[in-house]
MIFILUM-230305 format. One record per residue (C-alpha): residue in three letters; y, z, x. Coordinates in steps of 0.2 Angstrom, whole numbers, plus 2048, in hexadecimal, padded with zeros to 3 digits. Layout:
REM residues N
ALAYZX/...
***
This chain:
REM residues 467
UNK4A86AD2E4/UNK4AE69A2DE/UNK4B66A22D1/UNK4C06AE2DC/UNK4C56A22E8/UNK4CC6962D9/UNK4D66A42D4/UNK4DF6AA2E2/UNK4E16962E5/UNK4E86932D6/UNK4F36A32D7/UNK4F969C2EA/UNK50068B2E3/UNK5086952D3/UNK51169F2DF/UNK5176902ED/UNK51B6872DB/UNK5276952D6/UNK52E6962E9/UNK5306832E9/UNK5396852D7/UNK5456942DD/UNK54968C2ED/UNK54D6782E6/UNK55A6852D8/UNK56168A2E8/UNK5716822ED/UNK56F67B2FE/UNK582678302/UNK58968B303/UNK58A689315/UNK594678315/UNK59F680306/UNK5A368F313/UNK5A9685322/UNK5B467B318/UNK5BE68630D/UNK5BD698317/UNK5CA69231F/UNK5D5692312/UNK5CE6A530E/UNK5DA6B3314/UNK5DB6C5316/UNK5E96CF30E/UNK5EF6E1312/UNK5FA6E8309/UNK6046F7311/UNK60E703304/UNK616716306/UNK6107242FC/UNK61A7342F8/UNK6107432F8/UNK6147552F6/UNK60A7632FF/UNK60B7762F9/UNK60C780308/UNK60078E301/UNK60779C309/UNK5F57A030F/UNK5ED797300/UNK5F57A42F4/UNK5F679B2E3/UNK6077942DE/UNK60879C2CF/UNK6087AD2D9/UNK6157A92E2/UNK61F7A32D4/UNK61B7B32CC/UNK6227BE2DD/UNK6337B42DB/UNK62F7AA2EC/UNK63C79D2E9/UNK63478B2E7/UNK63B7832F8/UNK63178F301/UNK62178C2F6/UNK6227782F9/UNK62376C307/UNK63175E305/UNK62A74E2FD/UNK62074530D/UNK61F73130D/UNK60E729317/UNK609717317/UNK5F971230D/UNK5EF700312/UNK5E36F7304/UNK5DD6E5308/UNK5D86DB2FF/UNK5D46C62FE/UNK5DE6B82FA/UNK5DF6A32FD/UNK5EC696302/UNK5EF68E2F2/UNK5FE6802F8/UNK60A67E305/UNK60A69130C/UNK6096982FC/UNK5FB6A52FA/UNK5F36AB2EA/UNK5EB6BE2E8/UNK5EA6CD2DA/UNK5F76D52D6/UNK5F06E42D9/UNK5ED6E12EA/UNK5FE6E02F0/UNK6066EB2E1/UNK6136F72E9/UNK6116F02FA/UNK61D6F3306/UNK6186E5313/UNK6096D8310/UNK6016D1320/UNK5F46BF31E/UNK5E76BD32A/UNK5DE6AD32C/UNK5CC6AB330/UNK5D46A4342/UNK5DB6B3344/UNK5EC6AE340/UNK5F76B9337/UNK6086BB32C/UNK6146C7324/UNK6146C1313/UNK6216C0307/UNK61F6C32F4/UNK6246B72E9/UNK61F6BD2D9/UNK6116C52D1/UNK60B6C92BD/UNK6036D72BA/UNK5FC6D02AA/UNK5F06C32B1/UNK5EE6D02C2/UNK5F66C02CC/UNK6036BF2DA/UNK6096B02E7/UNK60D6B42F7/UNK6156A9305/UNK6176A7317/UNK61D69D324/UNK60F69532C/UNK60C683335/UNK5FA67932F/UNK5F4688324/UNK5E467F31C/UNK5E3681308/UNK5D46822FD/UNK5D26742EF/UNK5D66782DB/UNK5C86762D1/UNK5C86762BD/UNK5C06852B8/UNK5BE67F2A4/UNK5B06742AB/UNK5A86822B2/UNK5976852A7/UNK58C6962A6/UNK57F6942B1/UNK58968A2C0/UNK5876932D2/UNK59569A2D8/UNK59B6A12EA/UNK5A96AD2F0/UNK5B16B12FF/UNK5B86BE304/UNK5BD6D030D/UNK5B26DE305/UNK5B36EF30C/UNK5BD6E6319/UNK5AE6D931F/UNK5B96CC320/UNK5B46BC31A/UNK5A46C1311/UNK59B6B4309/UNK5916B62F7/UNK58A6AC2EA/UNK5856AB2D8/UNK5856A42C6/UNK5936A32BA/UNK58A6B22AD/UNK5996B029E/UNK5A96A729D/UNK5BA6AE293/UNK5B56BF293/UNK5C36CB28E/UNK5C36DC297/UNK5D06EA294/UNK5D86EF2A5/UNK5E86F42A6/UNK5ED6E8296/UNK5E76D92A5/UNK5D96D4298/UNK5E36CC289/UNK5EA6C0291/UNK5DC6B929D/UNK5CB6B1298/UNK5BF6B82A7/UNK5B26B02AF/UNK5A46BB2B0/UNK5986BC2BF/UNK58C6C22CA/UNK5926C02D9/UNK5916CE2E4/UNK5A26D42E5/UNK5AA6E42EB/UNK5BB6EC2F0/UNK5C46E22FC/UNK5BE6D22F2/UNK5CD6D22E6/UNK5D66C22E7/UNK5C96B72EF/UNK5C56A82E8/UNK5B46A22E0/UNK5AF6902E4/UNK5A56852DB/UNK59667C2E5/UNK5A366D2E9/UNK5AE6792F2/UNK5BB67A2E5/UNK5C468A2DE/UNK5C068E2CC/UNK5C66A12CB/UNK5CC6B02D5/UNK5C26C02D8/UNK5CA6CE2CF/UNK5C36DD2C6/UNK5AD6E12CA/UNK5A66EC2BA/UNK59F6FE2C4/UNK59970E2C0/UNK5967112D4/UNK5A97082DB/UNK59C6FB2E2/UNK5956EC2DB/UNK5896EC2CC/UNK5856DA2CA/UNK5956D72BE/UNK5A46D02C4/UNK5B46C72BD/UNK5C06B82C1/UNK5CF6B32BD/UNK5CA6A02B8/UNK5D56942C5/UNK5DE68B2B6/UNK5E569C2AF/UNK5EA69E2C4/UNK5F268E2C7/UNK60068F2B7/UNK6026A12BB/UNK60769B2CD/UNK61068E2C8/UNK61F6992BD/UNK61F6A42CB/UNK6236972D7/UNK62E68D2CC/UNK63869B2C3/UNK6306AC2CB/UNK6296B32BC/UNK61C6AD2AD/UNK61F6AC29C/UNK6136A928E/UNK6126A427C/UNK6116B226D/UNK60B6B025B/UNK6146C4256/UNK6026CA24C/UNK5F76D624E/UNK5E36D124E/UNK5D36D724C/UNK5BF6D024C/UNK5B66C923C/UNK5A76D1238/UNK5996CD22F/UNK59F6D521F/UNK5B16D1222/UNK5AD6BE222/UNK5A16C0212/UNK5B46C9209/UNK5BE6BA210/UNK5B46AC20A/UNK5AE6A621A/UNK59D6A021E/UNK59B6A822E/UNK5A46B7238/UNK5AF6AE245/UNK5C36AF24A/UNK5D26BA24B/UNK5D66C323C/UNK5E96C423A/UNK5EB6D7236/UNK5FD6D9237/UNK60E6CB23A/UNK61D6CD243/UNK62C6CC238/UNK6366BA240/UNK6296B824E/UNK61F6A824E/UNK6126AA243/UNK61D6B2236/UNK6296A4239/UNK617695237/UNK6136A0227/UNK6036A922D/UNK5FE6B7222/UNK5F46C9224/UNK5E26C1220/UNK5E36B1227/UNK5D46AF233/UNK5DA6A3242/UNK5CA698247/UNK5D268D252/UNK5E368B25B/UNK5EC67C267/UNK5DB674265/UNK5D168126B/UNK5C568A262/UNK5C669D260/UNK5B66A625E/UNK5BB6B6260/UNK5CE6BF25D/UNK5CD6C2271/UNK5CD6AF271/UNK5DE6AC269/UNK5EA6B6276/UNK5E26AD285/UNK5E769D27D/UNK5F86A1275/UNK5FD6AA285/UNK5FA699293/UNK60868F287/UNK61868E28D/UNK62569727F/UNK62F68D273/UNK61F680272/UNK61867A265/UNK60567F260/UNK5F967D24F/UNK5ED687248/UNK5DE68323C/UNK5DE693232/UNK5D169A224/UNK5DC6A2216/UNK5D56A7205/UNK5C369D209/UNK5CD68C20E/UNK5D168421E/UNK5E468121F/UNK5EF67B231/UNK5FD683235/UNK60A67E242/UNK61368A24F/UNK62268B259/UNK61C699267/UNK6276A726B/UNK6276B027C/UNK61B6BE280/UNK6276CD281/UNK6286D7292/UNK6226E528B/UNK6146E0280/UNK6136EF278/UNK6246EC270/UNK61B6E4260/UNK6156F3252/UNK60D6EF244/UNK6106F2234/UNK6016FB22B/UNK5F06FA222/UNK5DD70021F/UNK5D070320C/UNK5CA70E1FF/UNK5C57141EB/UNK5B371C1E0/UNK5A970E1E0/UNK5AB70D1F2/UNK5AE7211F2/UNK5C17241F4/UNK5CA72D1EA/UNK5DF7241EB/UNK5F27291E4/UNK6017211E1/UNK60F7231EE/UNK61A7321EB/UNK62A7281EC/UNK63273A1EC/UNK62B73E1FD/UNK63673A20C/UNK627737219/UNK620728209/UNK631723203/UNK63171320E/UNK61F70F20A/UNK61B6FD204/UNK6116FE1F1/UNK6007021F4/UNK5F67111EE/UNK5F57201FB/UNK5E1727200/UNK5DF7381FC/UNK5CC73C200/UNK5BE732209/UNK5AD738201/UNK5A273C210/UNK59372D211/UNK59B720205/UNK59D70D207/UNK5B171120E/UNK5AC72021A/UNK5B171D22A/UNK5BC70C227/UNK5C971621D/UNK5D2726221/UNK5DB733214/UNK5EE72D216/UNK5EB71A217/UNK5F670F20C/UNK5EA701201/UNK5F56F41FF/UNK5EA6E51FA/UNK5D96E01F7/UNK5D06D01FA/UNK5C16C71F6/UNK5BB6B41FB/UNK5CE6AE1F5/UNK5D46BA1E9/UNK5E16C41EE/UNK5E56D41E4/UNK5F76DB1E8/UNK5F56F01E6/UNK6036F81DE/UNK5FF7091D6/UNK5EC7121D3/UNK5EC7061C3/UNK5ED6F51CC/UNK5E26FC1D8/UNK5D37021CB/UNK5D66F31C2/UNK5D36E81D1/UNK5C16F01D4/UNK5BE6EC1C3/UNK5BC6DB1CA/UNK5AD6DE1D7/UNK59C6E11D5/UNK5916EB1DE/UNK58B6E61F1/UNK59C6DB1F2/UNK5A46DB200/UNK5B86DD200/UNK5C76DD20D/UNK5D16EB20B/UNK5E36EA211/UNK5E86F9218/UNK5F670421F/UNK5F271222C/UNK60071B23A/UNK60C709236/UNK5FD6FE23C/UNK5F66F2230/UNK5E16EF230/UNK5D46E5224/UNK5C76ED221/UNK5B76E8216/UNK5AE6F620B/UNK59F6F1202/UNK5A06F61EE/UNK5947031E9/
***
């Protein structure tokens, strides 16, 4: 019986020990945090017209009926119909009446009316927005608007508590808190990802929460609520900010000037693996991999090559290729950058003078590249110079068969164009199915070698282990 009661005491102070522990973690200053800075908190609507058109049906018979009995078309279809659609969403009063959301919060909008937590409210003007980082500033004429205080979301660590405030489903001013789970997380959405490094949380954040601000616990702003990661449309314990220091410059040009320009390297990148980084000499699979340059873009212009693996740049590491557009894309064009850079197994700086980011950042194709040959189970050709659709090829050797299973299946496709090998420094240029057979001479079996490759006028690395 002793024994028993010495158990369930013991189990009775573990627990109030793991209560106590759980409850000190806890921040105790939410509530001081919300009555100082929700006032600065707004509520956005955003008002647009959609053109619809509606098939009169004629008695629900199918249009392709009609079409058939000649029923001439404006009797088959109602004129085009406009309606006004309404989204909200959240935003903050970032300085002297200007006011900061997403983009796509206010996209298309027709009017944009603010309400404050005092019930206050304004038509809003547009000042500018930029799709790429999902931003936009609004302003409105107002007397004593309260604003919120800039925080510096670099010092932000994984782990730091976290609070939102915001208008999800339409619950104005809803409060929720959280950790920091990741930070300069790239997310593909609409081409926003590349050029902002997300903060990752898990802050419960759904629709209606978009352009809200995340505070820290001393009440400052370190990032704007923007996208929520869902299989269901509701929260699912991973959400996204756009971090405050990304914010702030974007605002800034769209103040100063009404639009944003960023810096531009002209290359095309990809990740180092494992093998990759075993072929390029380096001791650890890290950086971008150039894949492709730019003719007379920047990097052409500082001399960076295909191969070259970019490890750090304007004194920032890069860890992963994802890294190096949200660097190069917060300095201004026309300045002036470095870059350490691993080439042929050595570390060599490099020094830029940026371009500008094109409007359409699609505008930059690549040239081409991808692998192959026996040992590594391709069979190659020589380019048929003859042949309109490879007279304009650059030297390489053509693929003609992938075998099924081999070290190259699935890296190289029949068609790519081998331009050049590579392997910890040595770099073998490939002119013919004779310098391309005399190059594997070079390797042994269980190396692993960077193909340069040509594929649909895109240029790749790939590494293929020789068999």
């Amino acid at each position: 019986m002793n024994n028993i009661k010495k158990i369930c005491l013991s189990i009775l102070f573990c627990n109030l020990l793991i209560s106590n522990t759980l409850i000190a973690a806890l921040p105790e200053n939410i509530s001081e945090l919300v009555d100082e800075s929700a006032p600065a908190v707004v509520n956005v609507t955003s008002k647009k017209e959609i053109t619809q058109r509606q098939s009169y049906g004629y008695g629900g018979i199918p249009d392709e009926m009609l079409e058939r009995f000649g029923i001439p078309r404006q009797y088959r279809e109602a004129p085009e119909q406009k309606r006004e659609s309404v989204s909200y969403g959240s935003g903050f009063i970032l300085k002297d009446n200007y006011i900061l959301t997403n983009f796509h919060v206010v996209e298309d909008a027709t009017e944009v009316v603010v309400s404050l937590s005092d019930r206050r409210e304004y038509i809003a003007e547009i000042i500018g927005v930029d799709p790429l980082s999902d931003l936009a500033v609004l302003k409105v004429n107002g007397e004593n608007l309260p604003q919120v205080k800039v925080g510096d979301s670099d010092k932000l660590k994984v782990g730091d508590w976290v609070v939102a405030i915001g208008s999800p489903f339409s619950f104005d001013f809803s409060v929720t808190a959280g950790i920091v789970s990741a930070k300069g997380r790239s997310i593909q959405n609409n081409n926003i990802g590349n050029y902002v490094p997300f903060l990752q949380t898990d802050v419960a954040i759904n629709p209606g929460n978009s352009g809200g601000p995340l505070f820290d616990l001393n009440g400052n702003v370190v990032g704007i609520n923007s996208q929520i990661y869902s299989r269901s449309g509701g929260y699912q314990g991973l959400a996204f900010a756009i971090p405050m220091n990304v914010a702030v410059d974007v605002a800034d040009q769209i103040i100063r000037k009404g639009e944003v320009s960023r810096g531009y390297l002209g290359v095309r990148m990809s990740e180092v693996d494992s093998d990759l980084a075993d072929a390029l000499g380096m001791k650890k699979p890290y950086g971008a991999l150039i894949n492709d340059v730019e003719e007379g873009e920047s990097a052409d212009n500082a001399g960076l090559l295909p191969g070259d693996v970019i490890i750090e740049f304007n004194n920032k590491e890069i860890k992963f290729s994802s890294d190096l557009p949200h660097v190069v894309g917060q300095l201004e064009p026309n300045s002036s950058a470095s870059a350490q850079v691993i080439r042929d197994g050595d570390e060599i700086k490099l020094d830029f003078i940026l371009g500008e980011l094109p409007v359409n950042n699609e505008s930059f194709v690549p040239a081409k590249s991808q692998t192959s040959s026996d040992p590594i189970g391709l069979k190659v050709a020589d380019v048929d110079r003859d042949n309109p659709n490879m007279s304009n090829l650059p030297d390489g050797v053509i693929v003609s068969r992938v075998n099924p299973g081999s070290p190259a299946s699935g890296k190289v496709t029949r068609g790519d164009l081998i331009t050049m090998i590579q392997y910890k420094g040595k770099k073998f240029e490939i002119d013919d199915v004779e310098s391309f057979e005399e190059a594997l001479e070079n390797f042994s079996s269980g190396n692993k070698v960077a193909f340069h490759i040509i594929r649909n006028g895109g240029r790749l690395i790939r590494s293929i282990t020789i068999n």
